[in-house]
C-alpha positions, 0 to 999 in steps of 0.5 A: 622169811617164811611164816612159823606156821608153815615150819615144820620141827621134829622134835627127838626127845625121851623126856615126855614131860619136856617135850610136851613142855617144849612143843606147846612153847613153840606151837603158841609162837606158830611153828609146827611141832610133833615129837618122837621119843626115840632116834630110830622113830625119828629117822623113820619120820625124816625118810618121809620129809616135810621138815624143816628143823630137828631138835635132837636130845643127846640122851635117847634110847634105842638110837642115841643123838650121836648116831642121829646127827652122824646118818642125818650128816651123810644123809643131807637132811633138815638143820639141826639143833642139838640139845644137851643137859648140862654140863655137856659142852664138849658133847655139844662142840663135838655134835657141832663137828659133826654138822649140827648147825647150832646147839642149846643147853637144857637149865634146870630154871627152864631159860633155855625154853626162852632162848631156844626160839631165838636160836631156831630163827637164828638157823632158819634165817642162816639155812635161808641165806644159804640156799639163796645163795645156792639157788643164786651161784646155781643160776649164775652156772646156768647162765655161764653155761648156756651162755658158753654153749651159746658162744661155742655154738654162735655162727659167728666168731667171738673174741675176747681182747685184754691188755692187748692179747685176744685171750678167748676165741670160740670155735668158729672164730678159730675156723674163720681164723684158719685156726684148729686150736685156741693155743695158736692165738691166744696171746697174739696181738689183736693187730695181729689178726687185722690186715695193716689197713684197717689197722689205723681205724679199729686200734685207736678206736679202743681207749675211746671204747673204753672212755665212752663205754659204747660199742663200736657200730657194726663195720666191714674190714679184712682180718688176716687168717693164720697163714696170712691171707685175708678174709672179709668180716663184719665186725663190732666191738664191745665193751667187756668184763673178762675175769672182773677185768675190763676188756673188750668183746669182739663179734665177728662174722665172715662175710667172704661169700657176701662180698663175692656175690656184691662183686660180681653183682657190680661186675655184671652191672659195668662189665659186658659179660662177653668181652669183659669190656666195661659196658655202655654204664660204665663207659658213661661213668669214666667218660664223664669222670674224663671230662672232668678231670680235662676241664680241670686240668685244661688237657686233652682227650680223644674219643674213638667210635669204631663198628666193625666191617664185615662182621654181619656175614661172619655172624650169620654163616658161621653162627653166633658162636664164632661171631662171639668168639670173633667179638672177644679177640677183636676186644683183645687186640683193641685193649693191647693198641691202648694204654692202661689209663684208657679205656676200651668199651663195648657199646652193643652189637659190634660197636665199642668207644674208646677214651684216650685219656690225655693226648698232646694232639690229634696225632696221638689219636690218629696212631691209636686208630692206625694200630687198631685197624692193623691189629684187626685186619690180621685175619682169625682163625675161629673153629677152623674157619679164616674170618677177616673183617676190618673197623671203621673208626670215627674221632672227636677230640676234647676240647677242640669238638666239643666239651660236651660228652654227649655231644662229643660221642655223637661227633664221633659216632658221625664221624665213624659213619663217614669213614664207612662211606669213604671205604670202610676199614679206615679212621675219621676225624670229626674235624677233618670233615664237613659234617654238621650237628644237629644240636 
């Protein structure tokens, strides 16, 4: 509480003699007393300000304490304290209707000097208590407005989930949503909003939310927008309060973009960005993963080497366009001789591998590499010009050569060298031929 001696009372009496009587009461308690004997005076003195209590006497000339009470009232000025003779009452309810905050009666034994005190402190501490509590629900305006601005204006989308409906979404939740209103999702499903397979992994998560009182680490899913199609976000889920409610607060942010960018990151470190064929990483990532799965399941598997014939002269005199042209529909017509579980890959140059998955023998490989020197010695027409070439095709088989993948390339790429020095345009297989490794 604030002391006395920093509280300011005007005092409107007429009566000379009780209020100096009362103002030097109050001064030795420590307030701040200065008296007026008439209303108009006294309203002359509020305009300046500076006080904190009005004692204000029914009867006074000029401007009676009616009137006072009634322009203070619209006027919003300090508490009052309405002081009546006695026998007054009903003047004193009628003062309190009008805004007075309390009101005493003057007594002919003067005890209403002894109580007055104990009635200002009673309308100080009461005026104190509800200005904190302004000063407390105008902050927590505040802070509920600038934290809607901040979720109204925040990047991400921000939810609110309760008793199973999404009963808040600011608005970039609504554009990530594909959504132009609140209306077309407030009340839907929070599975609603989430594409089936992540479904199982964020639902359930929610009672243990709820139970642990922790927030849900930041995680990657697909939510699925108005019309149905995904959108790739990060999300995390919290525990919330909505309308003294429990609930459940969900950030999420759209990370489309980001994903596009990290897929073509990984596309550009396994895919030849000419032929679109896997490149030498990604070709030693499946072939070892081939290996593998072989030994396990104890099957067979072929690995075909195959250079180009030809493909020198073409490049050099037709220029490096028509040699790439050449290179993308040579990857067609391989990638059409083979099923989809192998794999065709672009090793460098115009060299390219492939697996065969699973053969039942080495006749499966020798069928692959017929159709592929078939298919490539139809010629191309590129730009107008007849371009024709032929491959040489070098075979190791699993296990029979080598279980080995490395050593298993090498007998391939050696066996695709010695089909070039039989003729070119034609397949080799490493066994067939008298071929050592220097291991």
């Amino acid at each position: 509480m604030a002391a006395k001696n920093s509280v300011r009372i005007l005092y409107m009496e007429d009566d000379v003699g009780l209020a100096r009587l009362l103002q030097r009461n109050l001064q030795r308690l420590g307030y701040v007393v200065d008296v007026v004997d008439n209303g108009e005076q006294g309203m002359s003195m509020l305009e300046g300000g500076g006080y904190d209590l009005v004692l204000l006497d029914y009867h006074m000339p000029v401007c009676g304490g009616m009137e006072v009470l009634r322009a203070m009232t619209a006027g919003g000025l300090p508490p009052v304290i309405m002081v009546t003779g006695n026998g007054n009452e009903k003047i004193a309810v009628e003062a309190l209707k009008l805004g007075a905050n309390d009101y005493v009666v003057k007594d002919v034994e003067m005890g209403y000097l002894e109580l007055l005190p104990m009635i200002i402190e009673q309308v100080l501490e009461k005026e104190r208590l509800v200005r904190e509590r302004e000063q407390m629900l105008h902050a927590v305006r505040e802070s509920e407005e600038r934290y809607r601005k901040l979720v109204e204006l925040s990047p991400d989308g921000i939810a609110i989930h309760q008793h199973g409906k999404l009963v808040f979404i600011n608005p970039n939740g609504l554009e990530i949503l594909g959504a132009r209103e609140e209306i077309e999702l407030l009340g839907k499903d929070l599975a609603a909003i989430i594409q089936p397979a992540f479904r199982d992994r964020h639902l359930p998560g929610l009672g243990l939310l709820v139970a642990e009182q922790e927030d849900f680490p930041v995680i990657e899913e697909k939510f699925l927008r108005l019309d149905q199609t995904e959108v790739d976000v990060e999300v995390t889920t919290l525990p919330f309060t909505f309308n003294d409610e429990p609930a459940f607060q969900l950030i999420f942010r759209d990370i489309s973009e980001r994903k596009q960018a990290y897929d073509r990151l990984q596309y550009m470190a396994n895919f030849d960005p000419l032929t679109s064929l896997p490149n030498r990483i990604l070709f030693f990532d499946r072939l070892g993963q081939t290996v593998s799965h072989a030994r396990r399941y104890n099957q067979m598997f072929a690995l075909l080497y195959v250079d180009l014939d030809r493909f020198k002269p073409i490049n050099d005199n037709l220029g490096h366009d028509v040699g790439d042209m050449l290179l993308r529909e040579v990857a067609g017509r391989m990638t059409g001789c083979i099923r989809d579980a192998d794999t065709v890959a672009r090793m460098g140059g115009d060299e390219f591998c492939i697996i065969l998955s699973k053969i039942a023998g080495k006749g499966d490989a020798e069928t692959v590499a017929e159709k592929i020197i078939a298919a490539l010695d139809v010629d191309f027409c590129l730009r107008g010009h007849e371009c024709s070439i032929g491959a040489s095709i070098g075979i190791s088989i699993f296990p029979a050569d080598s279980d080995d993948p490395q050593l298993l390339l090498k007998k391939a790429d050696m066996a695709m060298y010695k089909a070039k020095e039989n003729g070119r345009n034609r397949f080799c297989l490493f066994a067939d031929q008298s071929l050592t490794v220097d291991q």
